[in-house]
N, C-alpha and C positions, 0 to 999 in steps of 0.2 A: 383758453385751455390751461386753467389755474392747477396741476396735481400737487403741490407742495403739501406731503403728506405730513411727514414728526420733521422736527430739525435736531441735526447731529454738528456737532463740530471737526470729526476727528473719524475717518473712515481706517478702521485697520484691519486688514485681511483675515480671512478665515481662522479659527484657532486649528492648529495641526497636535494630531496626540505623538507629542515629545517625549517617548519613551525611553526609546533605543539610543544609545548614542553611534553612532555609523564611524565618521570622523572625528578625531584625537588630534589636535597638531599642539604640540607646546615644542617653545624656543625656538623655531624653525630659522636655519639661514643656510644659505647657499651663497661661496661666491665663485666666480669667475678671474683667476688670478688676483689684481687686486680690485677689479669690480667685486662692490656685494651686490649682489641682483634681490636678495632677501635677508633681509634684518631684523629678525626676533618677533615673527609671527606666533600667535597662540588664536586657537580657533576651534571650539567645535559644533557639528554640524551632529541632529537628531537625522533619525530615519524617517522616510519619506517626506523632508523638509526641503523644498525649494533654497536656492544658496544662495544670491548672486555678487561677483565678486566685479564691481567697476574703479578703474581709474584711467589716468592718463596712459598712452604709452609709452611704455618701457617700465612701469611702475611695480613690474616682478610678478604678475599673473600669471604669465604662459611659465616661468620656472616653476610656480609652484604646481600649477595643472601636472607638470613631469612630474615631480617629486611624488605627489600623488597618486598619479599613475602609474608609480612604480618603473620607470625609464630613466629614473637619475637619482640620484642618491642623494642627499642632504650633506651640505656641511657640516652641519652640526642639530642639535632639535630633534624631537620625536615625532614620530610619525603612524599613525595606526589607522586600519580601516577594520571595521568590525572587529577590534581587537589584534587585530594582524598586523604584521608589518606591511606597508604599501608595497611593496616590489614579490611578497608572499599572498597578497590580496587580488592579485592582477587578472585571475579564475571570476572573481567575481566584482569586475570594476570595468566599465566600459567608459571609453577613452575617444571624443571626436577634437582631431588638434583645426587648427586653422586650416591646415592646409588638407586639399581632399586628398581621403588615404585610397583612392578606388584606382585600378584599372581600367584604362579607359579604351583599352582595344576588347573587353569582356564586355557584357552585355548585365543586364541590371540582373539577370536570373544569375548568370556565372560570378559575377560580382559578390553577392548573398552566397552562392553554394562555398564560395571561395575560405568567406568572412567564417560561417560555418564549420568549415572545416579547420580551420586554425583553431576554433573554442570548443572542437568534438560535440558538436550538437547529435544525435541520434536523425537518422534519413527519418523517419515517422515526423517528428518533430519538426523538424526544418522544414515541409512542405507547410505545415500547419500554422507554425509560425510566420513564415514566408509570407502567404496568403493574407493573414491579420496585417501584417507590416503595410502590405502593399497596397489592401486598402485602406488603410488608417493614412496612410500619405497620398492616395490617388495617382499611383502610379500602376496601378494593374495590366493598362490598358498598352505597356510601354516596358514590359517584362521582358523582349528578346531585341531590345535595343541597345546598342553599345554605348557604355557609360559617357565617351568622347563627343557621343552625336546630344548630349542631355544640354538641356538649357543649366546656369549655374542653380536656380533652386532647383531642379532637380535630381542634378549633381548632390547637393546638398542634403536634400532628404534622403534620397539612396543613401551615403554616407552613413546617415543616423541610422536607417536601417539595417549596415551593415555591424553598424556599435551594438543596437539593439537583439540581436536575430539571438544570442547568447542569452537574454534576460539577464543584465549585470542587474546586482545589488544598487550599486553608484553608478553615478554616471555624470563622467565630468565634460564638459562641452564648452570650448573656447571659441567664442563669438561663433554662436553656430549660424546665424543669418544672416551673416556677412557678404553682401551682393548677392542678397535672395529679396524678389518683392515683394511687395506688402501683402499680396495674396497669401503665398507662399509661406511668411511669417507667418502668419496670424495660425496659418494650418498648424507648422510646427510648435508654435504656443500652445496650443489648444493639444497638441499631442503631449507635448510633457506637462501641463497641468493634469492630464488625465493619470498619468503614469506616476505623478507627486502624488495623487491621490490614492493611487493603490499601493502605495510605499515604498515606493524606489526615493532613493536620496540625491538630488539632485544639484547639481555644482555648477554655475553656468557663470563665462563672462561675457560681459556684451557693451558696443558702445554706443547703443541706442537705447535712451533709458528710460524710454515709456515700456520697454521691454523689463527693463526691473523692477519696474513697479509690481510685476504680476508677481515677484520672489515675495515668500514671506520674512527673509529678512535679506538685510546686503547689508555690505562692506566695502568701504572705498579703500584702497590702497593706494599709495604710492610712493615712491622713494623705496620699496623695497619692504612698507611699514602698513600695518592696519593701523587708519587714523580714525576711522569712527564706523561703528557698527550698531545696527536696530532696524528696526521695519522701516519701510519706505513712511510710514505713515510717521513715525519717530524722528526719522529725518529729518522728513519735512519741517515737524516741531520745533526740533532742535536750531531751528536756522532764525527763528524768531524775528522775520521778517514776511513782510505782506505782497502780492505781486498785485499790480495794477496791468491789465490787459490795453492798449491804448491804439484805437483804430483811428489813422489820420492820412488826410491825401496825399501830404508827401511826409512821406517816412525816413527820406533821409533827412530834410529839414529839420522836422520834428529827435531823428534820435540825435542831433548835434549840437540842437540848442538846449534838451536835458541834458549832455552830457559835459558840453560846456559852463551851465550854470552852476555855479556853488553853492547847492542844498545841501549840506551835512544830512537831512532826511532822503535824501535818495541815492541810493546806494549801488544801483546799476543797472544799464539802458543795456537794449540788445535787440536790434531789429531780428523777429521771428515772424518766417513766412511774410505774411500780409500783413503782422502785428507789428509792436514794441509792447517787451517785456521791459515794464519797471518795477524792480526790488524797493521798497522803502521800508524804513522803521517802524513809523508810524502811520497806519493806512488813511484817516481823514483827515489829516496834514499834507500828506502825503497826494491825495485826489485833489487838494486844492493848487497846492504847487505847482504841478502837471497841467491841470485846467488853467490857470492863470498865464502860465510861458506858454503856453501852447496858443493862448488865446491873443499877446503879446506879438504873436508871431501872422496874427490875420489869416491864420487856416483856417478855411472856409469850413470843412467838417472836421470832425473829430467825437470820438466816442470813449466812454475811461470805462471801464468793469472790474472790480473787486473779484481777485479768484484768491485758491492756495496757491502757496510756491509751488514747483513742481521738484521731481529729483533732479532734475538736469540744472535748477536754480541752486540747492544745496550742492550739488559737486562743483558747477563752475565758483560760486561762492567762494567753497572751502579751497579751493586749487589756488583764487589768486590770491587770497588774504595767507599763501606760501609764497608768496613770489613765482609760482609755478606756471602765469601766461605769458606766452612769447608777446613782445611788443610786438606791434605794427609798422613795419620798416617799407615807407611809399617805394613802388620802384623806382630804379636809376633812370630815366626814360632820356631816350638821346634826343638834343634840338630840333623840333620841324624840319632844319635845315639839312639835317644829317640824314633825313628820312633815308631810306634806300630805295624807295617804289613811294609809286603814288597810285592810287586809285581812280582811272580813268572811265570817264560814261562811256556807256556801252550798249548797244542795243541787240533786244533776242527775240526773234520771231517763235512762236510756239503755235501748235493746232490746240482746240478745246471744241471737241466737240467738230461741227461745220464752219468754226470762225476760226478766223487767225489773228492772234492777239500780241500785240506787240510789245515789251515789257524793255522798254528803255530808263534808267536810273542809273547814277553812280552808285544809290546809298543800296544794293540789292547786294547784298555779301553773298550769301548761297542761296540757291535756288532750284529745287526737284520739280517735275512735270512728269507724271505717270510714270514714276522709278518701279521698277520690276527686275525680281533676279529669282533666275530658276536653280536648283540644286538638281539637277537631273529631273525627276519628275515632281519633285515640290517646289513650291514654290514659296518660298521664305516671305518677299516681299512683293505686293500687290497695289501697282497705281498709287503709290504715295506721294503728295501732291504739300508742299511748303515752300516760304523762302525766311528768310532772316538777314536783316539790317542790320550795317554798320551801327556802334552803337546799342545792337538787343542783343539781349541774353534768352535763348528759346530753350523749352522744354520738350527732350521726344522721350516719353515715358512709356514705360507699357511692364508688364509682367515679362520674366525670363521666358524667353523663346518667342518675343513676340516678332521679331527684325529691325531692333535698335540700332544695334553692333551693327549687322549686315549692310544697314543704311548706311552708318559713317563710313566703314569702309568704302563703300560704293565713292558716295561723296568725295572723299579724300584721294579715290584714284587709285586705291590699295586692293580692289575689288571693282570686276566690270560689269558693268549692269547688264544684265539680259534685254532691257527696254525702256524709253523714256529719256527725257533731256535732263543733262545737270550742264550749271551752269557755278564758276566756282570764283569768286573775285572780276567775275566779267570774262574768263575764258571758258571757252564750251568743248574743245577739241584737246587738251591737250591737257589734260588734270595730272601728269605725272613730270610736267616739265619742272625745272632745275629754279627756275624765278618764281615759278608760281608758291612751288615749297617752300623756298624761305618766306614765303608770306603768310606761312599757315602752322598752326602748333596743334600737335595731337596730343593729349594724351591716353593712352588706350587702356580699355578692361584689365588689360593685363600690366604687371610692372614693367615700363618700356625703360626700365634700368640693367645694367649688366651684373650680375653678383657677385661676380669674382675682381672685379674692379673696385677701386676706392669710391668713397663719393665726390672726392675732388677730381678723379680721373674720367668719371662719369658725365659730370659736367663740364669738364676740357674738351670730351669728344662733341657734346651735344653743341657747343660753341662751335666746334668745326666743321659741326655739318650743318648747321642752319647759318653758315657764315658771320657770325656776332665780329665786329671790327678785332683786331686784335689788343688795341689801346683799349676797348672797352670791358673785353673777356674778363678781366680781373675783380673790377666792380658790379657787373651781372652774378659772377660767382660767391662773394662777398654778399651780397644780398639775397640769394638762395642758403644758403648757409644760416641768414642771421635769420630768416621766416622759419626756417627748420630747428633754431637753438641748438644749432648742432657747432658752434663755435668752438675751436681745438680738437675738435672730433672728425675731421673733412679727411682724414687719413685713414677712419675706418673701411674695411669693406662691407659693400653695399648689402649684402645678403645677410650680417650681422644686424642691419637693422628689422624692428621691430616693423609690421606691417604698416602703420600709422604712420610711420616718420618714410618709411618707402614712400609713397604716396606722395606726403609735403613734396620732397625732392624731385621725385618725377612731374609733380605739377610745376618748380623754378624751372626745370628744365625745360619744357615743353613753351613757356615764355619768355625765355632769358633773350631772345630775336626780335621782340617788339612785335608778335605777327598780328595781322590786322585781320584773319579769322583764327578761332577758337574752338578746337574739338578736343571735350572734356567727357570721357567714358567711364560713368561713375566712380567720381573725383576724389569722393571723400570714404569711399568705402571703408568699412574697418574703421573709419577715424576719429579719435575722441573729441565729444561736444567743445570741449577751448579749441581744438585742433580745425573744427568744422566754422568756428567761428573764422576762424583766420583766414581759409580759402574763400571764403565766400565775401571779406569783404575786400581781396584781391581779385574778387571777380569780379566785382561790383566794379573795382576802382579799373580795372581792365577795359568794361563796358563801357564806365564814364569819359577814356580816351578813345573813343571809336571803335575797340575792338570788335566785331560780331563771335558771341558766343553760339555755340550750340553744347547743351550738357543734358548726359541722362545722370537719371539718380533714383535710386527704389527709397531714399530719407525725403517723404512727399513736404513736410513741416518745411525742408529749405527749397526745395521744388518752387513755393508761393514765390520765391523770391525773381522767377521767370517774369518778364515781360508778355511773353503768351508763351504757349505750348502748344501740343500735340500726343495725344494716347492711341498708341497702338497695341492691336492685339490682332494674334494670329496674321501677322504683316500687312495688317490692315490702319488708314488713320477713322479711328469712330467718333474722335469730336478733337474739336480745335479751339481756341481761343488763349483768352486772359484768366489767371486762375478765378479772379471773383467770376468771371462770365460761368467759365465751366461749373464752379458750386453753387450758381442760381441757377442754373440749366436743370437744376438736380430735379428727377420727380418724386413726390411723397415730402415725408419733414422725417429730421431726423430728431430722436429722443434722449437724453441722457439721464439716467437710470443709476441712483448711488443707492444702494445697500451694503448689507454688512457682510454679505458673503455673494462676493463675483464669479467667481467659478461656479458655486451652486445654480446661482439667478442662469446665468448664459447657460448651462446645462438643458436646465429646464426650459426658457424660454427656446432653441433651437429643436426641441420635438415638437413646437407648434408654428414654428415660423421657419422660412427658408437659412439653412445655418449663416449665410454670407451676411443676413438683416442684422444678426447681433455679433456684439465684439468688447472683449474688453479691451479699453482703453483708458491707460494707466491706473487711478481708483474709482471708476466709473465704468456703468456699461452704455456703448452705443448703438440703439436700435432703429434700424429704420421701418416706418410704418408707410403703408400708400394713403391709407381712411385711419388719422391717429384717433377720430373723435367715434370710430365705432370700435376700434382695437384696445387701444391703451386701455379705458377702463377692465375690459375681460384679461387682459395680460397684468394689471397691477393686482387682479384678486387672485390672478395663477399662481403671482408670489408670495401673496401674505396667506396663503393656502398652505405652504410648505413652511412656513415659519420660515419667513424670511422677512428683515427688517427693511423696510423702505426709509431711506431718509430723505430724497428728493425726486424730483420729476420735474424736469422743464425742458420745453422745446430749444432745439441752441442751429445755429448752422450747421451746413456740412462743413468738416476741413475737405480739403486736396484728398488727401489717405479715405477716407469715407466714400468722397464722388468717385476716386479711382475703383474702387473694389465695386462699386453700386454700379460702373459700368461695363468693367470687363466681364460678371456676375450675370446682368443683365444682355450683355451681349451674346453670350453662349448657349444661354436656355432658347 
């Protein structure tokens, strides 16, 4: 299935007609006593031009999103929207911050009439409007629901709809997909590329950056500074380095004996998903080096692929060649000797069916048997059936509102099940007892931090209640601290921090006890790519001392990094395994699709094919076909019909993100 139509090197977004200029910023700064939060930004932004603004956190995004919005004033620097001053512009500027601005005892209708009425919409209008919004995000069905009873993406997109219901000129959105699923994402993408396209000016920050890619241009900030600006495609250039894709059976092996070696030619390792990302200089130098250590090493398989960097390669790049990664500081871990509990075998009778099956093992950390919980007459969660081992790290994924949350809760005892056995460390009767909790770390959906508390205060409590020895408190604190870089700072209050550094801390917390299970309730939300690096390989290094994890996450790319999972939908589990199992499970092949205009191609291609088959990802489109050898030919001549350029075609696997949508998609029709 050869399509390799012309070859391109250098894939850059749509041209957008740059006419109008919307945003004016010169000299911008803001400080905060003697914090400068912004230091001499200049910036402007055409009408109808996608923006997108990425860095690390605290790197002065959400101040400037204010300044913008006209809710805070500038230190110093100019500021204009459509000629106007921003705080004079705010009639026609729409504003989605991090946090949901809804009412959540109102209902999705009263919510809109609310939004409405604060921007004087005309009643003709508002229903008219209303109704586009509501199916543009497929929420129609859910118009006299209270905003409080909504899954988080739907939280979410209400939200947007409620920015939207006014028709602002601009529209600035700060990490607007933040704990929304990949479904969910991909909708709101596709809503504001439509909306770039009919000439709204669009301002978004985000810390998932295959989501930037879709911006026609970005800008990385941080320290408060614009450090480099141009298309993602520019980026990429600029970084003047090659990535090597590198599929090998053990992954930890492999990224420690590149990272160990001394190649001046390779310039940095990163276990992704199921991969290793390797940056080099020179790319066939560079394949040999890799093949040779690799080969040095007696791994049985291994596979090397030539791609581009990506954006998330040029930010982590540019961040540490500032000194801007937190080191990797092992935890403090107390002597075997010191243990507090040990983990005794234990034996559980269960029914299955007409047999009785006996499930005796030490290494069974948690374990579900037709878990069921009613809400009055729905029923959230349905016969969900896993366990998870000492030592694994499991995956229960699924779209918002599917009964992720409702499960952990159940699990952890913080919620009682309507029906079915859980079984939690070996105890089955008594999930809320006093020893069994210190054996177990949550940390939940929400900030399980206090805000008005310091972060040194924060973690003195969480020491006192998961019992940490009191000789030991001081060094668990000490190393929360240093994974956070937040060193000198432990006297802040907590709700001063940025959502990203929230996060870090709540996840020291929730381990600083040594607990030997693991409930992690999308972990890294909000959290920038260096940031995402570091939990993940404190998960890893968690698993590698026995701990059993469980972790949901809607960022599918570190998902791979599960030893198996579980996807649920509508509180159902619809497939189980290992991620490689789950994306050769996949039916049909998936396609990837580079032309020169992505937005156009997916437009087009979703009037002929079911919308969930195509998708852009990052500068490429993903389509899945069932018969690619009767389709793809009729769908490449759809495109070059429309004058549209093709520069490749070739079959590739599914990622995790692809099978997940292909099944939840599939599940529903």
């Amino acid at each position: 299935m050869d399509h390799i139509v012309t070859s391109g090197t250098q894939i850059l977004p749509p041209d957008v007609s740059l006419s109008t200029e919307s945003i004016y910023i010169r000299g911008l700064h803001k400080h905060y006593g003697r914090l400068a939060a912004v230091r001499g930004i200049d910036l402007t932004v055409q009408q109808g031009e996608m923006f997108g603004l990425i860095g690390p956190d605290g790197a002065g995004k959400t101040t400037t999103f204010h300044i913008l919005g006209g809710v805070m004033e500038p230190t110093a620097g100019e500021v204009q929207v459509f000629g106007q001053l921003a705080r004079d512009a705010r009639s026609i500027t729409g504003y989605l911050t991090q946090q949901f601005s809804l009412y959540l005892d109102l209902n999705i209708n009263e919510n809109l009439r609310y939004a409405a009425g604060l921007r004087q919409v005309p009643d003709d209008l508002f229903w008219t409007r209303r109704d586009h919004l509501l199916r543009l995000m497929n929420l129609e069905q859910f118009a006299k629901r209270q905003a409080g009873k909504l899954s988080g993406g739907m939280k979410q997109k209400l939200a947007l709809c409620c920015v939207l219901i006014s028709q602002p000129q601009v529209l600035l959105l700060d990490e607007p997909t933040t704990g929304v699923d990949p479904v969910s994402r991909r909708e709101i993408w596709d809503v504001l590329a439509q909306l770039s396209a009919e000439g709204m000016t669009i301002v978004v920050a985000t810390p998932y950056l295959d989501e930037a890619e879709r911006c026609h241009r970005v800008a990385l900030m941080y320290e408060g500074q614009i450090q480099k600006i141009g298309t993602p495609a520019s980026l990429r250039s600029s970084l003047a380095l090659h990535r090597l894709e590198v599929h090998t059976s053990n992954l930890q092996l492999s990224e420690q004996v590149l990272l160990e070696t001394a190649q001046a030619n390779i310039v940095d390792v990163q276990t992704f998903g199921d991969r290793l990302d390797v940056l080099v200089k020179d790319m066939t130098l560079g394949h040999t080096q890799v093949h040779d250590l690799l080969q040095e090493q007696e791994l049985s398989s291994f596979s090397i692929e030539c791609s581009s960097p990506t954006l998330e390669n040029v930010f982590v790049t540019h961040l540490r060649q500032q000194g801007l990664a937190t080191q990797f500081f092992p935890f403090p871990r107390a002597k075997a000797t010191n243990k507090q509990w040990k983990v005794e075998n234990y034996s559980l009778t269960v029914t299955e069916g007409d047999r009785e099956i006996n499930r005796s093992s030490s290494s069974i950390a948690i374990y579900a048997h037709n878990l069921n919980r009613f809400f009055g007459n729905f029923q959230a969660v349905k016969s969900v059936n896993f366990e998870v081992r000492y030592g694994e790290i499991f995956g229960l994924l699924g779209a918002n509102g599917s009964g992720k949350t409702t499960t952990i809760k159940m699990l952890c005892g913080l919620l009682k099940a309507s029906g079915g056995v859980i079984s939690l460390g070996g105890e089955t009767s008594n999930l809320r007892s006093a020893e069994l909790r210190r054996r177990i770390g949550y940390m939940s959906q929400k900030f399980t931090l206090y805000d008005d508390l310091t972060i040194l205060e924060n973690l003195e409590f969480y020491c006192g209640v998961y019992g940490v020895p009191r000789k030991l408190r001081q060094e668990k604190i000490d190393w929360v601290i240093a994974i956070c870089g937040l060193e000198g700072q432990e006297n802040m209050l907590t709700g001063q921090l940025p959502g990203g550094w929230k996060q870090r801390v709540a996840f020291g917390a929730s381990v600083m006890h040594e607990p030997d299970i693991l409930f992690l309730d999308e972990p890294t939300s909000g959290v920038d790519p260096l940031a995402r690096r570091q939990f993940w390989k404190l998960i890893n290094d968690f698993a590698r001392n026995g701990t059993a994890i469980l972790v949901t996450t809607h960022y599918l790319e570190e998902a791979e990094q599960c030893n198996r999972m579980s996807f649920m939908v509508a509180g159902e589990t619809v497939i189980s395994g290992s991620p490689t199992s789950i994306k050769a499970s996949q039916p049909g092949q998936l396609m990837e699709v580079i032309v020169n205009q992505n937005q156009a191609a997916a437009d087009l291609l979703k009037q002929y094919l079911e919308p969930w088959r195509v998708s852009i990802f990052a500068d490429s489109l993903h389509v899945v076909l069932d018969d690619p050898d009767q389709e793809l030919p009729r769908l490449l001549k759809l495109i070059e019909s429309a004058k549209i350029t093709i520069y490749r075609v070739r079959p590739i696997s599914f990622s995790l993100e692809d099978a997940f949508i292909g099944i939840v998609q599939r599940s529903q029709n």
